[in-house]
C-alpha positions in Angstrom: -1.6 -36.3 44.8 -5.3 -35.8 43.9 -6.9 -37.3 41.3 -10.3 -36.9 39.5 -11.4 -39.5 40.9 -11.0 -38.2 44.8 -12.8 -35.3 43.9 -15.5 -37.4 42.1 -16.1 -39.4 44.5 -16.3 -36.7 47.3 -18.5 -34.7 45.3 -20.0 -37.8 44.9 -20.6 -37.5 41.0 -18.8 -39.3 38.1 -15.1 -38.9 36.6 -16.9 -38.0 33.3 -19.1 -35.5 35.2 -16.2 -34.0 36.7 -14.5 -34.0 33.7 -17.0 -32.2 31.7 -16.8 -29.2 34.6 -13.1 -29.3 34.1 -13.6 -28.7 30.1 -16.5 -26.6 31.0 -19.1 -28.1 29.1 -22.1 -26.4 29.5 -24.0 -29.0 30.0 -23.3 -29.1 33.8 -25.7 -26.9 35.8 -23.8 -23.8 37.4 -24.9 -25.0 40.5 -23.2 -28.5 39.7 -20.2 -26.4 38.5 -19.6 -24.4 41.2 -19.8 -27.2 44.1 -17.4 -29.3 42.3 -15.0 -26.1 41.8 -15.2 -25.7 45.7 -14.6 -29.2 46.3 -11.0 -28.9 44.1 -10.2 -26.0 45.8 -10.6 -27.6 49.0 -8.7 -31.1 48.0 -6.1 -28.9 46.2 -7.0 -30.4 43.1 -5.4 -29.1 39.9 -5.8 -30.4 36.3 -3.5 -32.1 34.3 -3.7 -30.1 31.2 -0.8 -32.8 29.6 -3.0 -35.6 30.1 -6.0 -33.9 29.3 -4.8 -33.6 26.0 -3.7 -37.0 25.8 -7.4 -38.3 27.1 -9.3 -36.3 24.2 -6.3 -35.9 21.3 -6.0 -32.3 22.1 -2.7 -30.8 22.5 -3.5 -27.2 24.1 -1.4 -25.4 21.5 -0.9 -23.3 19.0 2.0 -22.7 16.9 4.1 -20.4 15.6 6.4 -21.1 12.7 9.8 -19.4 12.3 12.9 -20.1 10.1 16.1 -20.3 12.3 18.0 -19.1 9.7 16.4 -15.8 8.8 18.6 -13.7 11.1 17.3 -10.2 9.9 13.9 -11.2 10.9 14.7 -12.3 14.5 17.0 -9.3 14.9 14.1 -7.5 14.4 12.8 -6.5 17.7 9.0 -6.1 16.3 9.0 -10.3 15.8 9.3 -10.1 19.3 6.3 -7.7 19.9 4.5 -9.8 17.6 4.8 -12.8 19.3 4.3 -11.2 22.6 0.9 -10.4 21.1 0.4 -13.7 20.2 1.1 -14.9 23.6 -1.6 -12.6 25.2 -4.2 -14.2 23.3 -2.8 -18.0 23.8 -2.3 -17.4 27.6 -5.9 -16.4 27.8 -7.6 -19.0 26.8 -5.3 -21.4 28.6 -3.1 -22.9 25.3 0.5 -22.5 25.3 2.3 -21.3 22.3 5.4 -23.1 20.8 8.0 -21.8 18.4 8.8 -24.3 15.8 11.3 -24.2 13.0 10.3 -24.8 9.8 14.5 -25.8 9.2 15.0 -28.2 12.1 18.0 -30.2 11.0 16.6 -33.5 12.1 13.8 -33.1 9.1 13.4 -32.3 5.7 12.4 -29.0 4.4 8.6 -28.8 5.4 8.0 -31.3 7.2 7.6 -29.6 10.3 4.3 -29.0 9.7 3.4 -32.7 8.5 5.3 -33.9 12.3 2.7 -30.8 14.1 -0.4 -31.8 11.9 -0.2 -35.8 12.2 0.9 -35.8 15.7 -1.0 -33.6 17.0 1.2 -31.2 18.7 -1.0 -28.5 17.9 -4.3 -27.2 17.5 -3.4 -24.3 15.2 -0.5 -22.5 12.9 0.3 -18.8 12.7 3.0 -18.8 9.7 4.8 -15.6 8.7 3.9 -14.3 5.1 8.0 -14.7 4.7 7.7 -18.5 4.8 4.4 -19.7 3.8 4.0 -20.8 0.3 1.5 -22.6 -2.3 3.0 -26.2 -0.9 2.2 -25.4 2.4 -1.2 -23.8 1.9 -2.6 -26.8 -0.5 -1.7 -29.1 2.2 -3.0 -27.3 5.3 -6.5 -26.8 3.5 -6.6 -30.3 2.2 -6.2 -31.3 6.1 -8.6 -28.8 7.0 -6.4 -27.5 9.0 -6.8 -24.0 11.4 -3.7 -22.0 10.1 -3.4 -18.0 9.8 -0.8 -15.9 8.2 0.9 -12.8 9.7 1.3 -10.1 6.0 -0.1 -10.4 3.5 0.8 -13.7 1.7 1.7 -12.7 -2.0 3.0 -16.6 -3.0 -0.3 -18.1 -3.2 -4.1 -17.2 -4.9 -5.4 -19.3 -2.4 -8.3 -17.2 -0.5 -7.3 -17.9 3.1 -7.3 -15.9 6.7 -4.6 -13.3 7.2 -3.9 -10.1 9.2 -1.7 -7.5 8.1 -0.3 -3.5 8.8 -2.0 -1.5 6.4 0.6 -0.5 5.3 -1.0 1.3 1.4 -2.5 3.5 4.7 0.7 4.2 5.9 2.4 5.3 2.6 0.0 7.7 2.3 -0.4 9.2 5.9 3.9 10.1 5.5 2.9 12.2 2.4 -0.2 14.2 3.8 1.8 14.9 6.9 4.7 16.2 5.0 2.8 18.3 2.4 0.9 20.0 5.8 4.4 20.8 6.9 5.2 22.5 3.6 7.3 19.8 2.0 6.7 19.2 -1.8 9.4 17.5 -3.7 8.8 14.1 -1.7 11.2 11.0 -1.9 10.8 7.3 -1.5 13.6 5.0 -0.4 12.3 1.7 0.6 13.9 -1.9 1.0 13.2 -4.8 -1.7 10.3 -4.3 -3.9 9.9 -8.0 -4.0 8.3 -8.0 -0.3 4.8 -7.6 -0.1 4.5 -4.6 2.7 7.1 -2.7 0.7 5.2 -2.5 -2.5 1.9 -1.7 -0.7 4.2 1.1 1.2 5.2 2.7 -2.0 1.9 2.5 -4.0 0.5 4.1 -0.8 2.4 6.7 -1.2 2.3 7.5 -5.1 -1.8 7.4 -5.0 -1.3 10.6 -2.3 0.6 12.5 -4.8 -1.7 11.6 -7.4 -4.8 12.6 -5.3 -3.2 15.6 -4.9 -1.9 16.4 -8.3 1.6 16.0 -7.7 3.7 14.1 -10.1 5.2 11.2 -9.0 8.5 11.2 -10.3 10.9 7.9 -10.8 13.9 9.7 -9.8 12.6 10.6 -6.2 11.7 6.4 -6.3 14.8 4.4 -4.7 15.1 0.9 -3.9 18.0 -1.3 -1.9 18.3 -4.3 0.6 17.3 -1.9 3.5 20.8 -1.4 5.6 21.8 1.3 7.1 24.5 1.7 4.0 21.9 1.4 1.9 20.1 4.3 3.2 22.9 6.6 2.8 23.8 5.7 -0.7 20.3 5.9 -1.6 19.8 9.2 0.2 23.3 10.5 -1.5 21.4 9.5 -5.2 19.4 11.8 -4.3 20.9 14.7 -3.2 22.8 14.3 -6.1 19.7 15.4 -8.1 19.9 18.9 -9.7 16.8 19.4 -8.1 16.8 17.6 -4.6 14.2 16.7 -3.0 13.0 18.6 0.5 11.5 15.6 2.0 11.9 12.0 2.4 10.0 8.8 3.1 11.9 5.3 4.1 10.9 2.1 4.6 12.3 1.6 8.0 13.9 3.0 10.9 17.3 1.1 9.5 17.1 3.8 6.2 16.1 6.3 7.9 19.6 6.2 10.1 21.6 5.3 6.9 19.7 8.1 5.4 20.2 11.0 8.1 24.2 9.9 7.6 23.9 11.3 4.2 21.8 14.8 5.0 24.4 15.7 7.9 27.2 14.6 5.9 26.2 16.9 3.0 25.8 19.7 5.7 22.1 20.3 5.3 19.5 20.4 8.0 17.1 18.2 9.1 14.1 19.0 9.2 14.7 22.7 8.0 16.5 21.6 4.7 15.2 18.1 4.3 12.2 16.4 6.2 12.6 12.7 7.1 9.7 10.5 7.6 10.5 7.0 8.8 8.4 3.4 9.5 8.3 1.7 12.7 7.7 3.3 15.9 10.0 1.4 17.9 12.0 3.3 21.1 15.1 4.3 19.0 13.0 6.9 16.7 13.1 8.6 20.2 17.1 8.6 20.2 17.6 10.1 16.4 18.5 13.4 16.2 16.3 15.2 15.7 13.7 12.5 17.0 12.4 10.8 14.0 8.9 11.2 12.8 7.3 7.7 12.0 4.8 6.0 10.8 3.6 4.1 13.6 2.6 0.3 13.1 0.8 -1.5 16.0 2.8 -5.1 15.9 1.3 -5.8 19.1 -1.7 -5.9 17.9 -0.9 -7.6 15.0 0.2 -10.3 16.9 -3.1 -10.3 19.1 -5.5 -10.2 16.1 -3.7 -13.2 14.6 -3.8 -15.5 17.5 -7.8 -14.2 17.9 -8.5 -15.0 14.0 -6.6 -18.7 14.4 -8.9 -19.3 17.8 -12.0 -18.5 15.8 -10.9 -20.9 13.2 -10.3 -23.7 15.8 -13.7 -23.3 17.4 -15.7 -22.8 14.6 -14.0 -24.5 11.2 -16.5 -23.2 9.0 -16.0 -19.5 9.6 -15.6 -17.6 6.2 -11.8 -16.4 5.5 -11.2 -13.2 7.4 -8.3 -10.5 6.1 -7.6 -8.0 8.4 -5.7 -4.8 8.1 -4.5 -2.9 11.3 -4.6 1.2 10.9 -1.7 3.2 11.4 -1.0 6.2 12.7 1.8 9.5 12.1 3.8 9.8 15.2 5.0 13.7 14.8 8.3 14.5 16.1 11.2 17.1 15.3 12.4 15.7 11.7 9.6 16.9 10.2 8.5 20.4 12.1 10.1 23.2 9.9 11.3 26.7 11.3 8.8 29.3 10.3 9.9 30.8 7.5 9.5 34.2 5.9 6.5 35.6 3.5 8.6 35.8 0.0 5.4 36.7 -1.5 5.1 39.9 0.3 
């Protein structure tokens, strides 16, 4: 095989020159750059990235941390679309990305960031806002160490980086588009107040009633664990109501199904009777029926902003904490587009 030195010594130059060109350190003239380039290409030359990082202690990697154990989230198929995101960004700039598990059986609780950190596995963290606590921060800033978290971390006061779904935005974009559709008795059903993206959800969606004058009423506010049964016992609450509400706003895509169950079941329509307005615009809102309008959240995205936020941080330490909230956006389809219906006031 070819080694650096071969194609330092046909280029005839130095292993350390050669080696700068292959980090691409500016220093090396372009002209320097682009003859030694040629020469690899010719000699068929390709770098070791493994023993690159063992040369110069750097690993060429970031990390993601997960816990193995939380089923709901890797049943989730927006984790995945998250770390695809993720991946975009470490591919490009020629890191790998690992997945490591906060609960590997072979160490105690938390160390898996102590074996990444003092090894020097990786060069970076991306924790979810599900796992990341005061411990974990205290030590990673102590170390000075790059780290981002995907939501917005409610566990800790520490100030540090963090990109999240604005989701207060999202709240409130459900109730405009349902009161420009004519809905006005609007319902909540959401999954546990105790998360973070829930409770900026819901207090998204009370300040748009407030702004427009509209009461917002505890009884149209319902909480569960965010199942489908939950959904339809939360959704038969309300319809239970001696006056029901005419439109409804859930969480997820998982309460919105649970909650549909409970419309059809009472033998009302959807979206004449009651409007639905769901979260997540994942390919099954396509398959409701009637298609599900949704609030759409760009997980994608937020994968891709993390990973960029955690490179800036590696290349330049002393950048000031960045927060970052991603925009969402209605996705209109039939659950909330009412028949026309007649002038009474004629």
């Amino acid at each position: 095989m070819t080694s650096i030195k071969d194609v330092a010594k046909a280029a005839g130059l130095s292993t350390a020159t050669v080696s700068r060109i292959i980090n691409e350190n500016p220093l090396v003239t372009p002209e320097t750059r682009d003859r030694v380039l040629k020469i690899m290409r010719e000699m068929n030359y390709v770098p070791n990235s493994m023993a690159r990082g063992l040369s110069n202690s750097t690993s060429y990697t970031v990390a993601l941390l997960v816990d193995i154990e939380d089923t709901k989230s890797f049943n989730n198929p927006f984790f995945y679309e998250v770390m695809h995101g993720i991946e975009t960004i470490v591919y490009s700039k020629g890191f790998c990305l690992i997945i490591a598990n906060q609960q590997t059986t072979s160490m105690k609780k938390d160390d898996m960031l102590e074996w990444l950190i003092r090894g020097k596995r990786t060069q970076g963290v991306i924790i979810p806002s599900a796992i990341v606590n005061a411990q974990n921060v205290k030590e990673l800033k102590k170390l000075g160490f790059p780290f981002v978290v995907i939501g917005e971390p409610y566990s800790t006061n520490e100030l540090i980086d963090w990109v999240d779904i604005n989701n207060h935005q999202g709240g409130g974009q459900a109730v405009e588009h349902l009161l420009e559709h004519g809905y006005e008795r609007i319902a909540f059903v959401s999954g546990s107040q105790k998360m973070t993206f829930n409770r900026n959800r819901l207090a998204g969606y009370k300040d748009a009633l407030r702004a427009h004058g509209i009461e917002v009423r505890s009884e149209f506010v319902r909480e569960g664990s965010g199942s489908v049964e939950d959904g339809t016992r939360l959704m038969e609450g309300l319809l239970a109501l001696a006056e029901r509400p005419d439109a409804v706003i859930c969480g997820d895509n998982v309460l919105s199904f649970g909650a549909m169950k409970a419309i059809r079941a009472a033998g009302l329509s959807i979206p004449d009777d009651l409007g639905i307005v769901g979260f997540d615009n994942y390919p099954i809102a396509d398959l409701f029926e009637p298609a599900l309008t949704t609030v759409d959240i760009d997980v994608f995205e937020l994968g891709k902003q993390a990973a960029n936020i955690l490179f800036r941080l590696i290349e330049y330490p002393e950048s000031k904490k960045q927060q970052s909230l991603i925009s969402t956006d209605i996705q209109a389809r039939a659950s909330t587009k009412r028949s026309a219906r007649p002038n009474t006031d004629a």
